[in-house]
N, CA, C and O of each residue as an XYZ file, in Angstrom:
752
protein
N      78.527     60.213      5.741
C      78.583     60.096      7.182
C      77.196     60.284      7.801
O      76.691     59.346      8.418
N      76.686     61.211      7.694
C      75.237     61.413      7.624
C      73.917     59.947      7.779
O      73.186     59.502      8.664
N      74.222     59.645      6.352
C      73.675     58.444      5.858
C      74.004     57.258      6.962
O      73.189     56.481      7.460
N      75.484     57.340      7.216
C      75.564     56.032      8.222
C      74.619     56.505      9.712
O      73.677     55.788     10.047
N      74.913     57.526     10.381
C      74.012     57.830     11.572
C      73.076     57.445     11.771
O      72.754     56.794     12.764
N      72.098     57.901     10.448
C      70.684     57.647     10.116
C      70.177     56.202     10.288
O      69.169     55.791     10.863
N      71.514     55.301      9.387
C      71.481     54.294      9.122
C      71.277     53.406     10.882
O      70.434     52.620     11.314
N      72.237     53.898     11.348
C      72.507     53.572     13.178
C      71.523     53.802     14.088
O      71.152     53.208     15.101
N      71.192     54.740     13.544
C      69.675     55.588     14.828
C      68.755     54.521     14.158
O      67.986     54.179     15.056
N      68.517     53.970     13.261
C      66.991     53.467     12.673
C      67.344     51.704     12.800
O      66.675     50.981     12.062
N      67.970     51.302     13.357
C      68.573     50.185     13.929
C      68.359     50.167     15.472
O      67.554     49.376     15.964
N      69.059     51.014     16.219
C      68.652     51.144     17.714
C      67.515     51.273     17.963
O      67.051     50.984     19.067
N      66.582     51.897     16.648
C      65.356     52.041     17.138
C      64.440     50.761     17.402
O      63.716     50.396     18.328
N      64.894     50.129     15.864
C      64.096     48.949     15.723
C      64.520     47.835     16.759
O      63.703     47.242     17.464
N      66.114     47.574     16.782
C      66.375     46.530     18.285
C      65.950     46.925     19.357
O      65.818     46.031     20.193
N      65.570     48.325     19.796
C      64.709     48.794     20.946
C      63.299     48.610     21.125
O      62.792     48.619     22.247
N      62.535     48.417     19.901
C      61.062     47.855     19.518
C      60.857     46.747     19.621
O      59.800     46.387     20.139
N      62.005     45.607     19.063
C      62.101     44.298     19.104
C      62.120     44.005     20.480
O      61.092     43.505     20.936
N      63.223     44.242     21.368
C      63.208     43.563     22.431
C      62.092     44.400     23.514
O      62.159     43.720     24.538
N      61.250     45.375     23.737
C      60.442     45.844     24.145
C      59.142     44.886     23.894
O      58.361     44.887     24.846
N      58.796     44.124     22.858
C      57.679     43.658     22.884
C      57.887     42.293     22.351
O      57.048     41.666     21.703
N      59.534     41.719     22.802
C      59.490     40.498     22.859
C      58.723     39.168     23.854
O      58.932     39.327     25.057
N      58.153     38.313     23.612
C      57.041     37.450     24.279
C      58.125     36.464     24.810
O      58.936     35.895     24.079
N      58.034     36.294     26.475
C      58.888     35.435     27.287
C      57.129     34.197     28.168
O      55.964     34.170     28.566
N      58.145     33.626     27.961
C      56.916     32.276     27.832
C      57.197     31.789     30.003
O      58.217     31.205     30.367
N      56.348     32.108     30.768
C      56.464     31.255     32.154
C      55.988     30.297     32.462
O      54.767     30.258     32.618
N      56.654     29.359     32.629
C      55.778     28.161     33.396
C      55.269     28.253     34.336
O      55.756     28.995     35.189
N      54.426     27.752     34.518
C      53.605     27.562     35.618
C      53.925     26.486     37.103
O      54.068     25.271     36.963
N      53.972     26.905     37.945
C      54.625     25.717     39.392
C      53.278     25.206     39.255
O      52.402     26.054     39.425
N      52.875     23.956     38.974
C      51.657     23.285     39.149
C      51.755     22.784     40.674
O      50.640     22.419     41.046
N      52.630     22.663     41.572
C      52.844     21.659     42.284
C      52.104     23.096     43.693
O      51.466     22.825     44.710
N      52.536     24.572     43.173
C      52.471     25.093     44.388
C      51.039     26.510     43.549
O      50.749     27.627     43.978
N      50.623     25.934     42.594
C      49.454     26.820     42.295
C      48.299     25.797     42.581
O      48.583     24.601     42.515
N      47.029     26.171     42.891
C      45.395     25.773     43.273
C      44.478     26.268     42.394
O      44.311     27.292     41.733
N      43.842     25.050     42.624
C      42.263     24.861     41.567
C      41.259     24.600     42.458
O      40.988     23.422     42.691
N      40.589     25.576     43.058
C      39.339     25.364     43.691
C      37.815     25.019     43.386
O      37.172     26.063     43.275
N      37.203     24.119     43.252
C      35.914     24.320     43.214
C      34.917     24.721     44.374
O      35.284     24.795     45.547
N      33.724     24.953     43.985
C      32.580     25.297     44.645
C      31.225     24.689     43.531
O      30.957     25.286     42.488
N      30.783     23.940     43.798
C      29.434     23.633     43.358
C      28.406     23.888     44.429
O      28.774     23.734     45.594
N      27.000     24.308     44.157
C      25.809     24.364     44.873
C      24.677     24.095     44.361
O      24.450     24.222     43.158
N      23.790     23.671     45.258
C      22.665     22.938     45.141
C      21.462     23.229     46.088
O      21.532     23.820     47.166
N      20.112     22.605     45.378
C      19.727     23.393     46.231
C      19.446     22.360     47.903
O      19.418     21.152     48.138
N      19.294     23.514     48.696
C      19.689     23.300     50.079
C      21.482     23.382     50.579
O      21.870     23.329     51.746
N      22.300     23.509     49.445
C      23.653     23.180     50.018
C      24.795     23.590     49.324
O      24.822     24.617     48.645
N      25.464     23.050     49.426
C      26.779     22.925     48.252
C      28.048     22.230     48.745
O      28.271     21.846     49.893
N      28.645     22.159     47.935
C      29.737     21.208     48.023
C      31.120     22.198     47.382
O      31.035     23.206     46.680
N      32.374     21.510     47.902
C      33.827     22.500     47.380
C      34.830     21.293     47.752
O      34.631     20.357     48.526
N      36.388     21.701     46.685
C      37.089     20.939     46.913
C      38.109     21.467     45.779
O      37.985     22.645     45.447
N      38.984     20.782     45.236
C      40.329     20.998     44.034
C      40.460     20.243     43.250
O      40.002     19.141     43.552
N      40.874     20.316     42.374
C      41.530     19.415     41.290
C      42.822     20.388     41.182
O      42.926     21.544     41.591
N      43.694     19.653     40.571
C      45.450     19.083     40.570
C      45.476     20.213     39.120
O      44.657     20.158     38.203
N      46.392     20.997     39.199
C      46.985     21.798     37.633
C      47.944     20.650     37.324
O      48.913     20.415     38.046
N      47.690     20.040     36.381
C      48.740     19.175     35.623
C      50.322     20.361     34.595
O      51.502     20.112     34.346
N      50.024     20.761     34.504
C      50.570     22.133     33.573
C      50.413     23.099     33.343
O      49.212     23.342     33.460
N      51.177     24.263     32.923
C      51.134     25.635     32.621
C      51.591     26.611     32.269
O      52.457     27.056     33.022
N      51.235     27.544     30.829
C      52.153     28.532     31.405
C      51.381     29.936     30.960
O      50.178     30.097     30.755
N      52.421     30.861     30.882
C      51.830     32.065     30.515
C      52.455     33.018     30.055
O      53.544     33.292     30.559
N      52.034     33.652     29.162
C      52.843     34.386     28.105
C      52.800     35.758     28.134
O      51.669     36.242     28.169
N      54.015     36.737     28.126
C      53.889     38.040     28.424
C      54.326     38.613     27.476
O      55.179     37.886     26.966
N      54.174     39.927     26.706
C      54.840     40.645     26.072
C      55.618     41.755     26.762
O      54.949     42.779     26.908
N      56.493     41.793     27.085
C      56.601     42.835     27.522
C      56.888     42.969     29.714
O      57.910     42.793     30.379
N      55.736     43.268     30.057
C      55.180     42.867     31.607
C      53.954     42.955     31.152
O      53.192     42.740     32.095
N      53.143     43.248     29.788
C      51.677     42.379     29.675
C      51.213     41.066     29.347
O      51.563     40.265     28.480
N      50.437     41.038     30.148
C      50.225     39.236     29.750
C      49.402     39.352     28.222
O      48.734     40.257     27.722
N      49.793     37.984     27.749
C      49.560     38.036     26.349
C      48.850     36.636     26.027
O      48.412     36.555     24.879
N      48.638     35.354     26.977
C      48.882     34.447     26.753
C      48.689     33.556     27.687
O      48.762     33.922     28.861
N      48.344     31.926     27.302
C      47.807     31.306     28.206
C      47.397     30.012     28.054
O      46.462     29.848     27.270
N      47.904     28.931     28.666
C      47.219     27.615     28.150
C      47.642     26.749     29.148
O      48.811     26.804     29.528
N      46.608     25.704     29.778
C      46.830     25.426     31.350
C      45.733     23.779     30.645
O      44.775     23.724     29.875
N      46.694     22.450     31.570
C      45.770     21.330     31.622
C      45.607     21.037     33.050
O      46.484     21.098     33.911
N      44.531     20.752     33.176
C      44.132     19.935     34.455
C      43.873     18.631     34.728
O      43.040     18.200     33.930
N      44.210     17.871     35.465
C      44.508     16.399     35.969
C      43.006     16.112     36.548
O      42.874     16.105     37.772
N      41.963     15.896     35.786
C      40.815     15.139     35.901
C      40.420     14.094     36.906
O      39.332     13.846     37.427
N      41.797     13.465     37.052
C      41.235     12.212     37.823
C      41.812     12.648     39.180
O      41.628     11.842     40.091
N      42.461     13.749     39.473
C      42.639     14.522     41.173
C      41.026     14.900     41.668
O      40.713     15.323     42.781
N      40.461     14.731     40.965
C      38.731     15.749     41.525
C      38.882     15.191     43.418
O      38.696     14.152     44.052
N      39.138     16.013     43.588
C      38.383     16.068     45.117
C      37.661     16.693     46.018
O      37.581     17.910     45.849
N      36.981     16.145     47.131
C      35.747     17.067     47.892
C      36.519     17.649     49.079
O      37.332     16.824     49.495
N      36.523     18.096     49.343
C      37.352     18.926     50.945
C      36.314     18.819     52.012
O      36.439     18.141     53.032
N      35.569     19.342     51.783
C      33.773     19.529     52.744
C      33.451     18.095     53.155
O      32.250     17.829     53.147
N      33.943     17.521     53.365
C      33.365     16.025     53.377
C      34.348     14.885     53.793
O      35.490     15.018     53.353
N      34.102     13.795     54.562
C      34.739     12.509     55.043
C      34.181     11.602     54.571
O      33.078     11.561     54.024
N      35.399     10.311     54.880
C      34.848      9.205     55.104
C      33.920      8.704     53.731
O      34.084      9.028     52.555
N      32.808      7.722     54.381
C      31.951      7.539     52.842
C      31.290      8.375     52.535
O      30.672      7.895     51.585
N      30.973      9.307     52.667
C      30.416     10.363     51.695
C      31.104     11.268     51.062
O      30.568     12.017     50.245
N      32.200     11.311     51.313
C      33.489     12.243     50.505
C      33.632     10.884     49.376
O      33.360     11.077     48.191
N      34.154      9.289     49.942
C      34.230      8.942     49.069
C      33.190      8.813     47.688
O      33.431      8.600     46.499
N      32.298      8.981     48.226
C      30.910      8.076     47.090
C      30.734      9.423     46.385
O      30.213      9.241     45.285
N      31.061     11.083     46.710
C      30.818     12.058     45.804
C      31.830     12.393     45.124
O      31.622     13.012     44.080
N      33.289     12.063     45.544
C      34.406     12.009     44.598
C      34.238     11.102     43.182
O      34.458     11.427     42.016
N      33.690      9.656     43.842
C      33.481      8.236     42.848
C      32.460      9.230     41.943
O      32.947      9.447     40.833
N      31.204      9.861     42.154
C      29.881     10.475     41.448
C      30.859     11.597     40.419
O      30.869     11.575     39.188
N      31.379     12.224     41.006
C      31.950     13.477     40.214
C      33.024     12.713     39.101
O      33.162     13.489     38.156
N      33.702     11.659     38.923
C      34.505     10.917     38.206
C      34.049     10.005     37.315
O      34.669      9.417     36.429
N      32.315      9.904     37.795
C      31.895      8.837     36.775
C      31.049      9.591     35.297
O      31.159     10.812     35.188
N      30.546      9.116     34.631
C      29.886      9.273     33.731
C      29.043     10.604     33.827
O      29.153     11.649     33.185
N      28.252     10.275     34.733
C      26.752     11.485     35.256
C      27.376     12.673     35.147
O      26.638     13.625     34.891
N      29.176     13.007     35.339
C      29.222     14.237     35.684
C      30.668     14.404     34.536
O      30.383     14.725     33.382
N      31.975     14.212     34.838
C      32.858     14.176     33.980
C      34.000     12.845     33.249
O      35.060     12.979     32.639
N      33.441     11.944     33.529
C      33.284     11.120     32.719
C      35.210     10.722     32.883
O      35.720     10.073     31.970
N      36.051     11.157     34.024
C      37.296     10.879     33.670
C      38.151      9.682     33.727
O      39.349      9.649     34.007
N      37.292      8.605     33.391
C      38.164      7.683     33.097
C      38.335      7.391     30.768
O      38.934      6.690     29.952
N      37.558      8.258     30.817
C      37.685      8.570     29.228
C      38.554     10.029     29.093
O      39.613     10.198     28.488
N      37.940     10.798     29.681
C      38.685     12.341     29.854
C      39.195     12.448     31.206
O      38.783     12.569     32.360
N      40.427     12.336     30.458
C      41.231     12.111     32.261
C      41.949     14.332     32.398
O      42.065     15.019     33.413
N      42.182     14.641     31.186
C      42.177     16.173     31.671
C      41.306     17.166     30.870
O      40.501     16.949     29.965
N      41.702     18.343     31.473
C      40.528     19.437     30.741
C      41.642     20.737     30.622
O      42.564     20.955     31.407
N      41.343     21.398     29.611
C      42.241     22.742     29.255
C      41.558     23.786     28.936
O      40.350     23.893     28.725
N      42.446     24.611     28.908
C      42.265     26.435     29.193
C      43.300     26.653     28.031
O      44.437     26.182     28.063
N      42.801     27.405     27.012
C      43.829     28.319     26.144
C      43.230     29.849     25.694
O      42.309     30.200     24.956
N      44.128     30.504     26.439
C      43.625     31.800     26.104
C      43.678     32.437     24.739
O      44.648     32.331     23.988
N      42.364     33.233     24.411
C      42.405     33.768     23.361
C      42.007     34.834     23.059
O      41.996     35.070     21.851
N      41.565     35.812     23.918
C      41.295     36.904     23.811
C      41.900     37.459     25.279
O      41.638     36.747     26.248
N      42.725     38.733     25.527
C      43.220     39.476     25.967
C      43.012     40.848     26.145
O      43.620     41.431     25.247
N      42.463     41.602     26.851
C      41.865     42.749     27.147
C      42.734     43.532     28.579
O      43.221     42.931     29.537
N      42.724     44.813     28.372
C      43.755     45.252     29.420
C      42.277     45.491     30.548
O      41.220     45.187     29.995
N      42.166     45.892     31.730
C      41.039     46.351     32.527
C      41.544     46.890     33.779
O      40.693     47.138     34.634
N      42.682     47.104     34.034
C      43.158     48.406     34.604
C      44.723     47.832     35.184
O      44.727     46.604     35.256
N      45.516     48.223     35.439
C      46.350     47.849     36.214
C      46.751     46.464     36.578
O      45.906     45.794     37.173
N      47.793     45.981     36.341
C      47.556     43.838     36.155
C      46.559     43.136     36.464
O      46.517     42.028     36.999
N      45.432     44.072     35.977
C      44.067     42.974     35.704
C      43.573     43.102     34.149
O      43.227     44.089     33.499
N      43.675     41.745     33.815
C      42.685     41.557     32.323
C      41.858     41.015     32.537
O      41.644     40.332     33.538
N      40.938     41.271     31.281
C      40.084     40.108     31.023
C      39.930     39.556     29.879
O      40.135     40.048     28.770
N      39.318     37.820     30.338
C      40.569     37.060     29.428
C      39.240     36.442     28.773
O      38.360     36.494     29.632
N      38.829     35.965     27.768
C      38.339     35.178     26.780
C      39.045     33.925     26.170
O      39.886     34.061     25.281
N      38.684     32.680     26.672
C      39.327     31.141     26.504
C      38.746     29.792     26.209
O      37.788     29.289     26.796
N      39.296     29.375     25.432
C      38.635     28.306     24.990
C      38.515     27.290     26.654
O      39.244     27.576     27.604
N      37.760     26.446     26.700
C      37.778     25.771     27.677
C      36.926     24.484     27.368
O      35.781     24.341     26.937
N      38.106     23.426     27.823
C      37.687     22.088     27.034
C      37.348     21.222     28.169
O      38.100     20.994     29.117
N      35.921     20.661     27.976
C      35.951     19.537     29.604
C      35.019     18.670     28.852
O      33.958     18.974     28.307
N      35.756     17.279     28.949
C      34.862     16.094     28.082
C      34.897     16.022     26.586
O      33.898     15.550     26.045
N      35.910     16.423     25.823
C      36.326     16.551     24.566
C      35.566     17.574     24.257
O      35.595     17.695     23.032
N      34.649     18.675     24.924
C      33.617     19.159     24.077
C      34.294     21.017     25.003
O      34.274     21.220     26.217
N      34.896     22.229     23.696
C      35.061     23.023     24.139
C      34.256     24.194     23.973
O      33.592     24.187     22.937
N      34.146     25.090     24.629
C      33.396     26.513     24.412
C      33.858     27.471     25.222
O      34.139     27.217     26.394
N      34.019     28.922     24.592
C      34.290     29.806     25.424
C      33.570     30.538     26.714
O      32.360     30.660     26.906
N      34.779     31.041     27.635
C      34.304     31.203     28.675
C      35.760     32.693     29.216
O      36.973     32.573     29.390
N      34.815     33.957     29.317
C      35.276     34.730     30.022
C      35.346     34.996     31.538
O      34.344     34.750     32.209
N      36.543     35.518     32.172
C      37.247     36.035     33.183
C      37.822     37.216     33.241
O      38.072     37.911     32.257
N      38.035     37.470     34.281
C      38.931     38.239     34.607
C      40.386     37.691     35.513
O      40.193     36.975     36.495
N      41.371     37.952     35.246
C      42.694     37.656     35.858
C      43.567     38.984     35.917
O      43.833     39.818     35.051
N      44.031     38.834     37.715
C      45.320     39.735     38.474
C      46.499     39.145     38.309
O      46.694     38.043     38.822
N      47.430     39.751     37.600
C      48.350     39.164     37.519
C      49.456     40.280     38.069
O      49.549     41.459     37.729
N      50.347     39.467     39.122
C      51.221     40.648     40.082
C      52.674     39.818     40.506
O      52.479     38.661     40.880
N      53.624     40.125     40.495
C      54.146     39.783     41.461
C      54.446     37.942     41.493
O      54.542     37.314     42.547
N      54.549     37.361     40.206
C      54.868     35.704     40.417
C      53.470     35.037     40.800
O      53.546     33.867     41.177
N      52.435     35.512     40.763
C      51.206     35.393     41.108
C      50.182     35.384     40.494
O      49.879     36.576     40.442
N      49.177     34.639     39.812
C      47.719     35.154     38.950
C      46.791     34.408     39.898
O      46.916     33.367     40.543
N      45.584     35.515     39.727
C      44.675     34.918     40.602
C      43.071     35.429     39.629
O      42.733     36.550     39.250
N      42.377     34.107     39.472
C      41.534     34.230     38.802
C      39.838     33.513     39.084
O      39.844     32.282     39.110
N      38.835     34.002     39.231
C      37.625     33.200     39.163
C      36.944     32.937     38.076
O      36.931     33.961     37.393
N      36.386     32.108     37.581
C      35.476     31.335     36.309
C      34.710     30.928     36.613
O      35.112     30.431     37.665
N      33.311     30.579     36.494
C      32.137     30.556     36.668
C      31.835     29.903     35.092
O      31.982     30.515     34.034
N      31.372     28.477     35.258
C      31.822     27.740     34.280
C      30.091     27.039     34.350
O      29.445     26.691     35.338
N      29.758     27.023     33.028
C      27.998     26.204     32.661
C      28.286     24.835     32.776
O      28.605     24.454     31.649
N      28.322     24.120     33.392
C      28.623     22.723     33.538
C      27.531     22.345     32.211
O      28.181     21.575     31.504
N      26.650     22.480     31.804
C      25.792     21.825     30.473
C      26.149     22.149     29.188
O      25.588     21.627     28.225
N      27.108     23.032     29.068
C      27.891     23.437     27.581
C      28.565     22.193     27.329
O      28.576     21.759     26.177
N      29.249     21.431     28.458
C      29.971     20.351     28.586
C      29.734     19.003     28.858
O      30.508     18.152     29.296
N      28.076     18.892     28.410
C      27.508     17.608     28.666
C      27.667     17.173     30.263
O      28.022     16.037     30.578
N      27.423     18.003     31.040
C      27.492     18.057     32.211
C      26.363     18.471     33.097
O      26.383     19.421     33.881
N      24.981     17.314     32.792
C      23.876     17.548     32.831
C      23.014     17.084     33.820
O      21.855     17.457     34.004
N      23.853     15.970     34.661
C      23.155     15.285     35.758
C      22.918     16.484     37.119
O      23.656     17.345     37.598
N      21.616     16.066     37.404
C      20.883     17.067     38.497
C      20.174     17.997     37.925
O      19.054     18.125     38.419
N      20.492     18.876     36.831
C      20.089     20.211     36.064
C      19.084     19.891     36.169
O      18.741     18.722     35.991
N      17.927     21.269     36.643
C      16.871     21.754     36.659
C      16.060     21.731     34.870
O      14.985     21.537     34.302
N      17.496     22.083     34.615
C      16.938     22.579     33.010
C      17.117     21.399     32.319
O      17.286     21.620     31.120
N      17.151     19.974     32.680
C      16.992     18.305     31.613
C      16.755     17.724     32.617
O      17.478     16.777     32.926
N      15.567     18.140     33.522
C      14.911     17.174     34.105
C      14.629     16.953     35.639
O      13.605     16.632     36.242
N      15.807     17.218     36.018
C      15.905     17.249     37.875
C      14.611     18.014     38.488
O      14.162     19.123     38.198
N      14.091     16.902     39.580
C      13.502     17.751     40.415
C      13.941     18.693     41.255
O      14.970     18.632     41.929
N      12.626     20.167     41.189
C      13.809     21.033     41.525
C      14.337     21.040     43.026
O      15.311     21.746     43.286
N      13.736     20.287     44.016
C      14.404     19.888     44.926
C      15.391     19.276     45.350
O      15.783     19.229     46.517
N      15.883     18.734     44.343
C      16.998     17.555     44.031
C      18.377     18.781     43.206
O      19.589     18.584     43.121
N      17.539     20.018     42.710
C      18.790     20.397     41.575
C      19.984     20.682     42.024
O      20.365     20.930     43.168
N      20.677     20.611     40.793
C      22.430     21.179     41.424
C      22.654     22.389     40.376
O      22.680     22.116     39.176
N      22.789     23.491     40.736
C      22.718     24.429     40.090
C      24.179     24.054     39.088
O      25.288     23.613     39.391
N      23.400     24.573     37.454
C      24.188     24.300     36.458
C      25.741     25.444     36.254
O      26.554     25.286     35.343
N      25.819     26.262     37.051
C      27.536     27.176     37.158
C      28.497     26.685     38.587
O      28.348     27.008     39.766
N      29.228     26.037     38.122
C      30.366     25.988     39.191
C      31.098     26.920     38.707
O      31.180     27.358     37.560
N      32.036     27.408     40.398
C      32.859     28.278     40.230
C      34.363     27.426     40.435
O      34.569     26.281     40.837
N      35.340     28.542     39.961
C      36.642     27.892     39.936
C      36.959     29.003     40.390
O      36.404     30.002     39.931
N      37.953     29.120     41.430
C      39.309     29.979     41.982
C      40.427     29.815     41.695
O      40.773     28.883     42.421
N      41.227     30.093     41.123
C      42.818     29.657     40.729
C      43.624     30.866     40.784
O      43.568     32.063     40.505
N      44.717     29.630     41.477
C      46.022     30.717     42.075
C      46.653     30.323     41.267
O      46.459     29.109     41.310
N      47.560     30.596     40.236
C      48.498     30.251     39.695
C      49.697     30.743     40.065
O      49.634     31.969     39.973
N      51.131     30.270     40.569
C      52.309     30.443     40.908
C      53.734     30.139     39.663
O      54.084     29.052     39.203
N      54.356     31.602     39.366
C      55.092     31.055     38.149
C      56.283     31.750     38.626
O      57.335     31.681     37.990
C-alpha cells in the first residue's frame, strides 16, 4: 500500500511538471499588430511600415520562449511623405539599391536566444533574414497582456543594404545612416 502512494505522489508530481512547463504556441493578429520604420540621413530622415505577413510566439509556461515572424516586403511604405515623392521613395526602397523586393518579396525573424531581464521583459537574440542573407540581431521585448512591444535597430549593410552608406562610398553629405530602427507592436 505504501508502494502504491509513492507510486501516486511521483506521478502527480511529474503531470504537475509536465503541464507547468508545457509550450502553447500564439499566433500572431498580423492584421492588427505594426511594423514601424525610421531611417535617417544626413540633414533628415524618413519613417513609415511594412505589413507583418505572419506570426507567432511561443511560451512556456507565461514565459516567452519563442518566436518567428515574416514580413510582406512588397507593403514598404513612407508615411512622412505625398504624392511624387512618397511615390519615387517607396519605388527607391523596393528596388535593387535598397531591398531588392521583387526577388525578396519577405524578410524573417526567428528567435533564438531568450534571456529573462526583469518582469515581461526579455532580451531576445534572432536570426534576421533580409535579401536571402541572415545575421543576428539583439533586442529587447515587453511582453504583457496580449501585447509585445519591441525596438531593433537593424545594420542595413549586414544585408547588402549599401546604397547611400558613408562606409562604400556616399558622399558624406548625401549619407543615409547605415541603422534603421524598427518598432513593433505585436497583437496575439
Amino acid at each position: 500500500m505504501r508502494n502504491l502512494k509513492s507510486i501516486a505522489l511521483a506521478l502527480v508530481i511529474a503531470l504537475g511538471t509536465l503541464s507547468a512547463t508545457a509550450q502553447t504556441t500564439k499566433k500572431v493578429d498580423a492584421a492588427k499588430s505594426k511594423v514601424l520604420w525610421l531611417a535617417k540621413k544626413v540633414g533628415g530622415q524618413h519613417n513609415g511600415d511594412v505589413a507583418l505577413k505572419d506570426g507567432n510566439l511561443v511560451f512556456k509556461g507565461k514565459k516567452l520562449a519563442g518566436g518567428n515572424f515574416t514580413v510582406d516586403m512588397t507593403t514598404i511604405n513612407t508615411t512622412d511623405l505625398q504624392g511624387e515623392y512618397k511615390g519615387k521613395l517607396d519605388g527607391h526602397l523596393k528596388s535593387e539599391d535598397f531591398f531588392s523586393v521583387e526577388k525578396f518579396q519577405t524578410a524573417t525573424l526567428v528567435f533564438k536566444q531568450i534571456g529573462v531581464k526583469s518582469a515581461n521583459t526579455y532580451t531576445v537574440t534572432a536570426d534576421l533574414t533580409i535579401k536571402g542573407i541572415t545575421a543576428p540581431v539583439t533586442f529587447d521585448i515587453v511582453v504583457n497582456k496580449g501585447v509585445a512591444n519591441a525596438k531593433l535597430l537593424v545594420d542595413r549593410t549586414k544585408y547588402d543594404v549599401k546604397y547611400g552608406s558613408k562606409n562604400f562610398g556616399a558622399l558624406a553629405d548625401k549619407a543615409i545612416d547605415d541603422e534603421f530602427e524598427l518598432k513593433v507592436q505585436l497583437k496575439y
